[in-house]
Kinemage of the C-alpha trace (Angstrom):
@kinemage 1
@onewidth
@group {chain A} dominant
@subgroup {mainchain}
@vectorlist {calphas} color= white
{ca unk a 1} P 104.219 90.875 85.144
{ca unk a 2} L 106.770 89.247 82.989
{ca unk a 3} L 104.568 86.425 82.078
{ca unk a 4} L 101.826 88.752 80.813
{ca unk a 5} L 104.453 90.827 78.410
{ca unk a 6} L 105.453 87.062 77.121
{ca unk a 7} L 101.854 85.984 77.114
{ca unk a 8} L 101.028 88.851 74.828
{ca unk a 9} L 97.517 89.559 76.190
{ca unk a 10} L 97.057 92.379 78.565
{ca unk a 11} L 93.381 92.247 79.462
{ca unk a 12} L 91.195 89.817 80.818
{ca unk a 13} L 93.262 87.458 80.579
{ca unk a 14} L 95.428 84.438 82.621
{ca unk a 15} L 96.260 86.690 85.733
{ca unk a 16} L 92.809 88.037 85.882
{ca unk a 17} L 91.522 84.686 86.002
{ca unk a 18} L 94.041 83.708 88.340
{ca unk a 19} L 93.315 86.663 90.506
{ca unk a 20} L 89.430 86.267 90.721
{ca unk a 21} L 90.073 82.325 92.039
{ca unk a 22} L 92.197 83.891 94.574
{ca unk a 23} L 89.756 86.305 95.824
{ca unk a 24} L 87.050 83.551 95.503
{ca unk a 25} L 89.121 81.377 97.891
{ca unk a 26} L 89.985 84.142 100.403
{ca unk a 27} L 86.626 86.201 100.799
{ca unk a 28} L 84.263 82.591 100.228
{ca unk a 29} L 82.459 83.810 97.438
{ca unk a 30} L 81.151 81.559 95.065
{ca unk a 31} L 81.713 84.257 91.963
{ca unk a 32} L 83.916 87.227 91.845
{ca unk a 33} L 84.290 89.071 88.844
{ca unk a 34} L 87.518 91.466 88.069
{ca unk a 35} L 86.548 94.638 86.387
{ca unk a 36} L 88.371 98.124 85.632
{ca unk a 37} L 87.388 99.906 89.104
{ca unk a 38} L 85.410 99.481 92.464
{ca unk a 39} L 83.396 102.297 90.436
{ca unk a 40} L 82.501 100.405 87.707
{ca unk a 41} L 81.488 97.225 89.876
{ca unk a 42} L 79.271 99.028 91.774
{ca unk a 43} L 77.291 99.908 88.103
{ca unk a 44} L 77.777 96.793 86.829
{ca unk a 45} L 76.823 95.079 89.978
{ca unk a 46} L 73.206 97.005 90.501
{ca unk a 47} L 72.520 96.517 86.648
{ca unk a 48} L 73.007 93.072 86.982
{ca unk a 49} L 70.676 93.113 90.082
{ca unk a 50} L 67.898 93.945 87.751
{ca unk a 51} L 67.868 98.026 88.402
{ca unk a 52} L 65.111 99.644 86.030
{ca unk a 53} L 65.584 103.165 84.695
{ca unk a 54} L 64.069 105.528 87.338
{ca unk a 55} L 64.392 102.983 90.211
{ca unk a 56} L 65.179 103.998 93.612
{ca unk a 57} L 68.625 103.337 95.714
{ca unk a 58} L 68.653 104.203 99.896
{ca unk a 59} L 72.527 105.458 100.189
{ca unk a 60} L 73.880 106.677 103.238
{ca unk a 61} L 74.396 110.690 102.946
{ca unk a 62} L 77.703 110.198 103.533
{ca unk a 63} L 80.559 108.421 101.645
{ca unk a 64} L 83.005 108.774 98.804
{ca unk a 65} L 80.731 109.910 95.580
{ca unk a 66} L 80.793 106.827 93.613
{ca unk a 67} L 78.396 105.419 96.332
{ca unk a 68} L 75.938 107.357 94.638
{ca unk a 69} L 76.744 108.480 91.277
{ca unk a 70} L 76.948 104.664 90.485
{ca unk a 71} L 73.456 104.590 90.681
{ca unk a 72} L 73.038 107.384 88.413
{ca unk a 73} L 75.389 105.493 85.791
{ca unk a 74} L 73.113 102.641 86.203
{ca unk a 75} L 70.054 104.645 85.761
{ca unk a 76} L 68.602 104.904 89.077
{ca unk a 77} L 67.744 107.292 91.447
{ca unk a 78} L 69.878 108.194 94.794
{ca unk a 79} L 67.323 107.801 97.956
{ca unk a 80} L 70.021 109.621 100.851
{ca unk a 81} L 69.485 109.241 104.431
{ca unk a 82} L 71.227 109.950 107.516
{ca unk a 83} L 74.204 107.904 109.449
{ca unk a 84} L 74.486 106.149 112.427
{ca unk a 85} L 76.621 108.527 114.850
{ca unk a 86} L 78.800 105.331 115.987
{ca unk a 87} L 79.606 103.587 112.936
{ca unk a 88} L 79.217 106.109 110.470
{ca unk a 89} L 76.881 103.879 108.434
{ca unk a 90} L 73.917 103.916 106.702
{ca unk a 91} L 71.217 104.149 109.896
{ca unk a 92} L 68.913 100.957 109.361
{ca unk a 93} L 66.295 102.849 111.336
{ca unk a 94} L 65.770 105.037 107.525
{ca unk a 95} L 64.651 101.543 105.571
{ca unk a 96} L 61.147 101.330 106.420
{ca unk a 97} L 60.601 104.985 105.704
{ca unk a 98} L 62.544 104.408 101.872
{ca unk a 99} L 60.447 101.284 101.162
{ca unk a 100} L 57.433 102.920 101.806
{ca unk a 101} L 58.357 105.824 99.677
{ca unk a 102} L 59.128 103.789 96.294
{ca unk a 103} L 62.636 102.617 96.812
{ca unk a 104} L 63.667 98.887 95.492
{ca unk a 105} L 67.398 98.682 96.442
{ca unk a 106} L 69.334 99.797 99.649
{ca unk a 107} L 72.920 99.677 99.217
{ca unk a 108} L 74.949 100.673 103.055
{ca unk a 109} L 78.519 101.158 102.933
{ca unk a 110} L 81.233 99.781 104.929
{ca unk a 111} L 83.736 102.455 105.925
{ca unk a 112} L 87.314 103.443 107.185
{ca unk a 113} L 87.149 100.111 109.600
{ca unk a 114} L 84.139 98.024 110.120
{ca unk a 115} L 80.613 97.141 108.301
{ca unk a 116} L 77.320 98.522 108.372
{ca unk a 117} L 75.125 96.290 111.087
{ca unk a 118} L 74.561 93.529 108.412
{ca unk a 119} L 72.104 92.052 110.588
{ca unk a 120} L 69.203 94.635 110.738
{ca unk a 121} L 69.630 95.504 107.123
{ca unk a 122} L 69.473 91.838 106.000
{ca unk a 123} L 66.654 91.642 107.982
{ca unk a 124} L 65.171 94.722 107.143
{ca unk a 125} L 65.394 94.321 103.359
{ca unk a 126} L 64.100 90.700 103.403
{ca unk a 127} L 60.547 92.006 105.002
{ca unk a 128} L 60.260 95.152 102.758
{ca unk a 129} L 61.246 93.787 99.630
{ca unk a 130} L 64.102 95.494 98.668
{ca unk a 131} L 67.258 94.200 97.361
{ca unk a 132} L 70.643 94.690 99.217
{ca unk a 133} L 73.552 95.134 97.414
{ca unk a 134} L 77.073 95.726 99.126
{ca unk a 135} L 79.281 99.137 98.681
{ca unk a 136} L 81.879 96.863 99.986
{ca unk a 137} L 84.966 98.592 98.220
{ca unk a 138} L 86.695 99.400 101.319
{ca unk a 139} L 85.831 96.203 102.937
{ca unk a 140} L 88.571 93.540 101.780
{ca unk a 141} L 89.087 91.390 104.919
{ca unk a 142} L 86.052 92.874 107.257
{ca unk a 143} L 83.282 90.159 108.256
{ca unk a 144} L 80.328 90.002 110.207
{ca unk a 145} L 79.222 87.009 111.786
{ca unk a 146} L 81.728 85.035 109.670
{ca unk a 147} L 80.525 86.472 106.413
{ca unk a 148} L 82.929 88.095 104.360
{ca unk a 149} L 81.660 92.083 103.765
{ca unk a 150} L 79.703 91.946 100.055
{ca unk a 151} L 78.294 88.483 100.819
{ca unk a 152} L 75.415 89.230 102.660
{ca unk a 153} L 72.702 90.303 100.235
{ca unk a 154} L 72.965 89.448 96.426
{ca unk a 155} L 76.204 90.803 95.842
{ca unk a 156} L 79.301 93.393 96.570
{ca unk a 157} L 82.461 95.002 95.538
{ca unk a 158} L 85.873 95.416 96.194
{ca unk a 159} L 88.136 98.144 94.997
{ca unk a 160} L 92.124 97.854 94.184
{ca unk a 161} L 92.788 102.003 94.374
{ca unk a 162} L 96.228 102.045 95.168
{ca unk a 163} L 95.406 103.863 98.845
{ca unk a 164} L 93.163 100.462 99.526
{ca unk a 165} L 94.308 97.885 101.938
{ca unk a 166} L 94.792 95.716 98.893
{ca unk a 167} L 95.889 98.190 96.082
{ca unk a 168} L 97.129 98.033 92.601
{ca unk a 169} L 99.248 100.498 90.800
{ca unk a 170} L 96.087 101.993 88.987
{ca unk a 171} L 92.380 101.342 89.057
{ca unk a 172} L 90.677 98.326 89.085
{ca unk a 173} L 87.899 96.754 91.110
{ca unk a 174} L 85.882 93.391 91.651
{ca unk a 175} L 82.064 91.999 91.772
{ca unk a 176} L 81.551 89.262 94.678
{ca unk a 177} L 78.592 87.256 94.766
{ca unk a 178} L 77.166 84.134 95.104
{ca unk a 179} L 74.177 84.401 92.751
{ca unk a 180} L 75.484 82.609 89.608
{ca unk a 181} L 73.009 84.797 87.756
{ca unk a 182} L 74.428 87.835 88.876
{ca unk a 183} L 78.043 86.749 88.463
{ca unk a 184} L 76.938 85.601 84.450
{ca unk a 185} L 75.524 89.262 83.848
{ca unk a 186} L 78.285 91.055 85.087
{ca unk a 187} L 80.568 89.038 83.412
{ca unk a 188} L 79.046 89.832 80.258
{ca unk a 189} L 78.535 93.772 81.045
{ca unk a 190} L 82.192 93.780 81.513
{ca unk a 191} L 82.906 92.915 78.182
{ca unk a 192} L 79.845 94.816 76.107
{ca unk a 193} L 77.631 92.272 76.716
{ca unk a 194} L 79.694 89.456 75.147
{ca unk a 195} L 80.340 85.882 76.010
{ca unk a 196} L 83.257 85.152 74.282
{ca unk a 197} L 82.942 86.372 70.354
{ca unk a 198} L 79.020 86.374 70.599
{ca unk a 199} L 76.649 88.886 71.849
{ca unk a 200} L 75.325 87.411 74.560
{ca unk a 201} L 71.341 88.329 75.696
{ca unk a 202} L 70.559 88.326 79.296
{ca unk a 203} L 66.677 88.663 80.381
{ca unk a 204} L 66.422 91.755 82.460
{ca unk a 205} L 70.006 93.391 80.964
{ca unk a 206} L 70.024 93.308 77.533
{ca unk a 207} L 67.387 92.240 75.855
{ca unk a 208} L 64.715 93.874 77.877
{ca unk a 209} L 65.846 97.167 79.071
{ca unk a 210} L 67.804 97.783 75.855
{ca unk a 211} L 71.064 98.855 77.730
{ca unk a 212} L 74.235 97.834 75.842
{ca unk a 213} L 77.631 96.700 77.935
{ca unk a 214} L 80.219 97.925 78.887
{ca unk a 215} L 84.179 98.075 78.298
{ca unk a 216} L 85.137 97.474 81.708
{ca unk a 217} L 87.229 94.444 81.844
{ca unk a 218} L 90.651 94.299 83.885
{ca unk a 219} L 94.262 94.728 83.135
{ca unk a 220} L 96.601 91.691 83.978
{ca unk a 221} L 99.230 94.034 84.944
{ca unk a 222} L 97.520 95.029 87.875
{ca unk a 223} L 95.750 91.506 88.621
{ca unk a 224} L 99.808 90.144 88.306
{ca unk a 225} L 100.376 92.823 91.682
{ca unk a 226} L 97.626 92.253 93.079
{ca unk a 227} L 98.190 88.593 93.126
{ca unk a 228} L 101.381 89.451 94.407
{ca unk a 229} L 100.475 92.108 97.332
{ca unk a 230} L 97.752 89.284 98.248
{ca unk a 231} L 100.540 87.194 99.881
{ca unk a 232} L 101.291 89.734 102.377
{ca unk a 233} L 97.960 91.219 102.745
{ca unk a 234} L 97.308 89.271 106.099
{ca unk a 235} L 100.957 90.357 107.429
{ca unk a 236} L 99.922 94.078 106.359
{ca unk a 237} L 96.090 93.590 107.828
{ca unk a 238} L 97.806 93.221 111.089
{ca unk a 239} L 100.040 95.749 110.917
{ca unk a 240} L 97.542 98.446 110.367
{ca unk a 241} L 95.676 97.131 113.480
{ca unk a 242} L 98.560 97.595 115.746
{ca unk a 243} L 99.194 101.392 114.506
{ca unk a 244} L 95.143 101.412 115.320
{ca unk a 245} L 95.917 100.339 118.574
{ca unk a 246} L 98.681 102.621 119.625
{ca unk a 247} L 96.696 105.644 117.945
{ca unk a 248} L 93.151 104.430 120.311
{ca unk a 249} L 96.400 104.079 123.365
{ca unk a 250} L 97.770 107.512 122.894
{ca unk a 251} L 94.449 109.669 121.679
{ca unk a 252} L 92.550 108.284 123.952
{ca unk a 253} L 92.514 111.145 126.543
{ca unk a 254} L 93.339 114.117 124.284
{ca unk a 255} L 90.129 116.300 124.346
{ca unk a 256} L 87.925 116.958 122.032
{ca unk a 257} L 89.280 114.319 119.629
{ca unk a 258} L 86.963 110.793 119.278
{ca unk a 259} L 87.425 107.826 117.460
{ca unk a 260} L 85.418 107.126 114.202
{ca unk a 261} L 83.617 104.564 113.861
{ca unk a 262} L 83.620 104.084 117.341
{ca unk a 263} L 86.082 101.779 119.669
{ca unk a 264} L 84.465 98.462 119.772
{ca unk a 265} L 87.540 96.101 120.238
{ca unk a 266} L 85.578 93.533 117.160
{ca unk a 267} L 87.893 91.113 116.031
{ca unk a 268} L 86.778 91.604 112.329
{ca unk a 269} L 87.680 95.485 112.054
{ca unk a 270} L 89.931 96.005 109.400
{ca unk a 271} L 91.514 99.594 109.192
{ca unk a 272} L 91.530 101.069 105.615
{ca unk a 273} L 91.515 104.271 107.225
{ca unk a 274} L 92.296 105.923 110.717
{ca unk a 275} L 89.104 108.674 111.518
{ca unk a 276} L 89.232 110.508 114.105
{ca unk a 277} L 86.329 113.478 115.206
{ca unk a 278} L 86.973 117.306 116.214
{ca unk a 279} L 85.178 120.222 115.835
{ca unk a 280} L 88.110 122.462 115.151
{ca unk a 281} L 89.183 119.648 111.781
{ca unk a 282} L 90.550 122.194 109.428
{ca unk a 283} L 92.783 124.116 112.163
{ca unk a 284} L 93.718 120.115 113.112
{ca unk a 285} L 94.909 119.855 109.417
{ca unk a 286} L 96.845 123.284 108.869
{ca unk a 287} L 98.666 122.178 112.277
{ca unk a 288} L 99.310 118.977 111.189
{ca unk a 289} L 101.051 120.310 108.014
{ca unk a 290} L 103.299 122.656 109.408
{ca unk a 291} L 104.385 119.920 111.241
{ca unk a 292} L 105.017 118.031 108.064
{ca unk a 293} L 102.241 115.387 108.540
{ca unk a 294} L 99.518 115.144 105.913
{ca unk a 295} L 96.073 114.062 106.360
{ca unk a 296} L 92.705 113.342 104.454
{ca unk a 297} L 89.415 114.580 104.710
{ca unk a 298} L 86.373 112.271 104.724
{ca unk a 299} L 84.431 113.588 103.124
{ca unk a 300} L 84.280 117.607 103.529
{ca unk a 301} L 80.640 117.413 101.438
{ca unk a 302} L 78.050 114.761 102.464
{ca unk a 303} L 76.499 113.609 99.333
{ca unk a 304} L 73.085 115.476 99.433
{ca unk a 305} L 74.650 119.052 99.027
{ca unk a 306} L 77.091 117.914 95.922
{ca unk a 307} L 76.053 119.878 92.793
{ca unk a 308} L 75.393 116.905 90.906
{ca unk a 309} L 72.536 115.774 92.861
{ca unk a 310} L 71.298 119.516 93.744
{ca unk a 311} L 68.054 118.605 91.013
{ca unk a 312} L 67.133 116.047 94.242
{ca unk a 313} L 66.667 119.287 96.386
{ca unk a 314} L 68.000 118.622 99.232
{ca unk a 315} L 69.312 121.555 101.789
{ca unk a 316} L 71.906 121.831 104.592
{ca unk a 317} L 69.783 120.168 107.735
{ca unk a 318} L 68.375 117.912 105.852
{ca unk a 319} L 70.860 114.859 107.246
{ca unk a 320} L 72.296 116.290 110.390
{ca unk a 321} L 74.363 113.854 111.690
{ca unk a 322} L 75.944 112.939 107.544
{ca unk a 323} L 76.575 116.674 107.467
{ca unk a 324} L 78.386 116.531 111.252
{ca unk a 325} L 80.699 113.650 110.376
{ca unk a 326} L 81.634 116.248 106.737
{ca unk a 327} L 82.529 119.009 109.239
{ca unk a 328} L 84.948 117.443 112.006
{ca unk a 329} L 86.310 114.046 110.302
{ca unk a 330} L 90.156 113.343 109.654
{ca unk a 331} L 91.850 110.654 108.780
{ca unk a 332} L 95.358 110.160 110.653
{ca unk a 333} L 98.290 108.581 108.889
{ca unk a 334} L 97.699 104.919 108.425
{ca unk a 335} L 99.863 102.689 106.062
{ca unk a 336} L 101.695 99.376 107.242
{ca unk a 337} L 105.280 101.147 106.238
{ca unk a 338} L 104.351 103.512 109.114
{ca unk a 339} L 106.274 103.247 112.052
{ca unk a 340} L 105.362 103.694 115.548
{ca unk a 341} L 107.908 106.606 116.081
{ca unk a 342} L 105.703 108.125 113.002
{ca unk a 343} L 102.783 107.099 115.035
{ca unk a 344} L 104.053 108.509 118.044
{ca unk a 345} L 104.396 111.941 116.437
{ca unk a 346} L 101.362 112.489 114.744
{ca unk a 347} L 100.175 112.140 118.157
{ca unk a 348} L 102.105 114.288 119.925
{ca unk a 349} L 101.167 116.741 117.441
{ca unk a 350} L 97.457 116.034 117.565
{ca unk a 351} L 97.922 116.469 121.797
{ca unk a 352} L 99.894 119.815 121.068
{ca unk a 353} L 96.645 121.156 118.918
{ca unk a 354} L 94.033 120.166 121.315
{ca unk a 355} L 96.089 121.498 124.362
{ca unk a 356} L 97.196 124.708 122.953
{ca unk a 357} L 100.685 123.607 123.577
{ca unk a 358} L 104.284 123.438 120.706
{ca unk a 359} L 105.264 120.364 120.516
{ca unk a 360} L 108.935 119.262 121.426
């Protein structure tokens, strides 16, 4: 941080660069581009991709907003569908369905601990022409079948949110890909469209949609920490999966509370976030905070009934199992600074609830 307040230049600068070579050499991608938010990356990212005004995106139903109010920024149109019960992501089984009803892009997102099932949707999107792009911003560390998570279609994102496994001390976010042509046109949309003191013009971005750039480059400050927290992001990685652990060890029995995603015992989890599922979720939380432990909902609306997309017209059944997960899902306490005494009494606390016993 010192060197950038002698260096003079605050944005988009030395540490950024430094940064992005970092994150190339850690994740394997070819291209990674820092930008001002995981928000922004996911815009920049499906703009990049070629999305058209009016162009179609299959989203899961449920996630954090930005999944899907990115591709409003971007100009396109959310396509929701329902989850998978066990891994909370987007259900592959909904692609065919999407394709066949005008969509050009599918974008699944990884959540809390592990990735959508790569595989199918790879798979799925190859035979019905539709690109895949990655909401990945969760998913720093997580890989599937030795892929890093935003590497398997034509690109991905990371974001730095200061509650992220990796975090900064503000916003800020990243682009992975391996598509050089990608990785040139968000490197100019980060920047309004420049490369270097002259416009720039990229076929499909520019020039022919009309769409100027934007001013969404990244602060060195935060690439300086994030440099920085990257040295003991393996140590921390760990960590978290040893509170998972003693969580999966001491929930494990307590009824009427399940494990989301789902125990699998993967080596490439990576736990952002602890979820658990129970159908009494609020009365969890109140409990919890008389007993001085905080918590966080994910997320109490599934995507479909938010009143920014209520012109789509979607009602409450429409995705059952997206609107089940907004009902009963909490996240637990889950930061490497946490102890296992901590761990230990969230618990407790959790077994008091569900038992209808005081804790000690």
């Amino acid at each position: 941080m010192e060197e950038v307040f002698e260096d003079g230049k605050f944005s988009h600068s030395t540490q950024v660069g430094r940064l992005e070579q970092a994150l190339a050499d850690r994740t394997g991608a070819r291209h990674v581009i820092g930008v001002n938010s995981g928000t922004d990356a996911l815009v920049l990212l499906l703009k990049a991709c070629g999305l058209r005004p009016g162009d179609r995106v299959l989203v899961p139903a449920y996630s954090f907003v930005a999944t899907a109010s990115a591709v409003v920024l971007a100009g396109g149109v959310p396509v929701f569908a329902d989850i998978d019960p066990d891994t909370y992501a987007l259900d592959a089984g909904r692609v065919p369905a999407a394709a066949a009803d005008g969509a050009r892009f599918v974008m699944p997102v990884h959540l809390f601990s592990r990735m959508a099932d790569m595989a199918s949707l790879t798979a799925l999107a190859r035979r019905h022409g539709l690109t895949l792009v990655e909401d990945s911003a969760e998913g720093i560390g997580m890989r599937q079948n030795g892929v890093h998570a935003g590497l398997h279609g034509r690109g991905g994102v990371l974001s730095f949110f200061p509650t992220k496994t990796l975090g900064a001390l503000g916003d800020a976010g990243a682009v992975l890909t391996d598509d050089p042509e990608v990785a040139e046109a968000v490197s100019a949309l980060r920047h309004h469209g420049r490369a270097g003191r002259t416009l720039a013009h990229f076929p499909g971005i520019s020039t022919e949609t009309g769409r100027p750039g934007h001013n969404s480059k990244m602060d060195d400050l935060q690439a300086a920490v994030l440099i920085a927290k990257l040295t003991v992001l393996d140590e921390e990685i760990v960590r978290r999966a040893e509170i998972a652990a003693l969580y999966d060890r001491l929930l494990k029995d307590v009824p009427g509370v399940t494990r989301r995603p789902a125990l699998t015992g993967a080596s490439d989890e990576v736990f952002y976030v602890y979820l658990v599922e129970t159908e009494r979720r609020d009365a969890l939380v109140a409990h919890l905070e008389r007993e001085g432990i905080e918590t966080e909902t994910y997320y109490p609306v599934p995507l479909h009934l938010q009143p920014c997309f209520a012109g789509l017209g979607h009602r409450p059944g429409d995705f059952p199992v997206a609107e089940a997960a907004a009902a009963r899902a909490l996240a637990l306490p889950l930061y490497p600074d946490l102890t296992d005494a901590q761990a230990r009494r969230v618990c407790d606390a959790v077994r008091a609830f569900s038992t209808g016993r005081t804790p000690a």
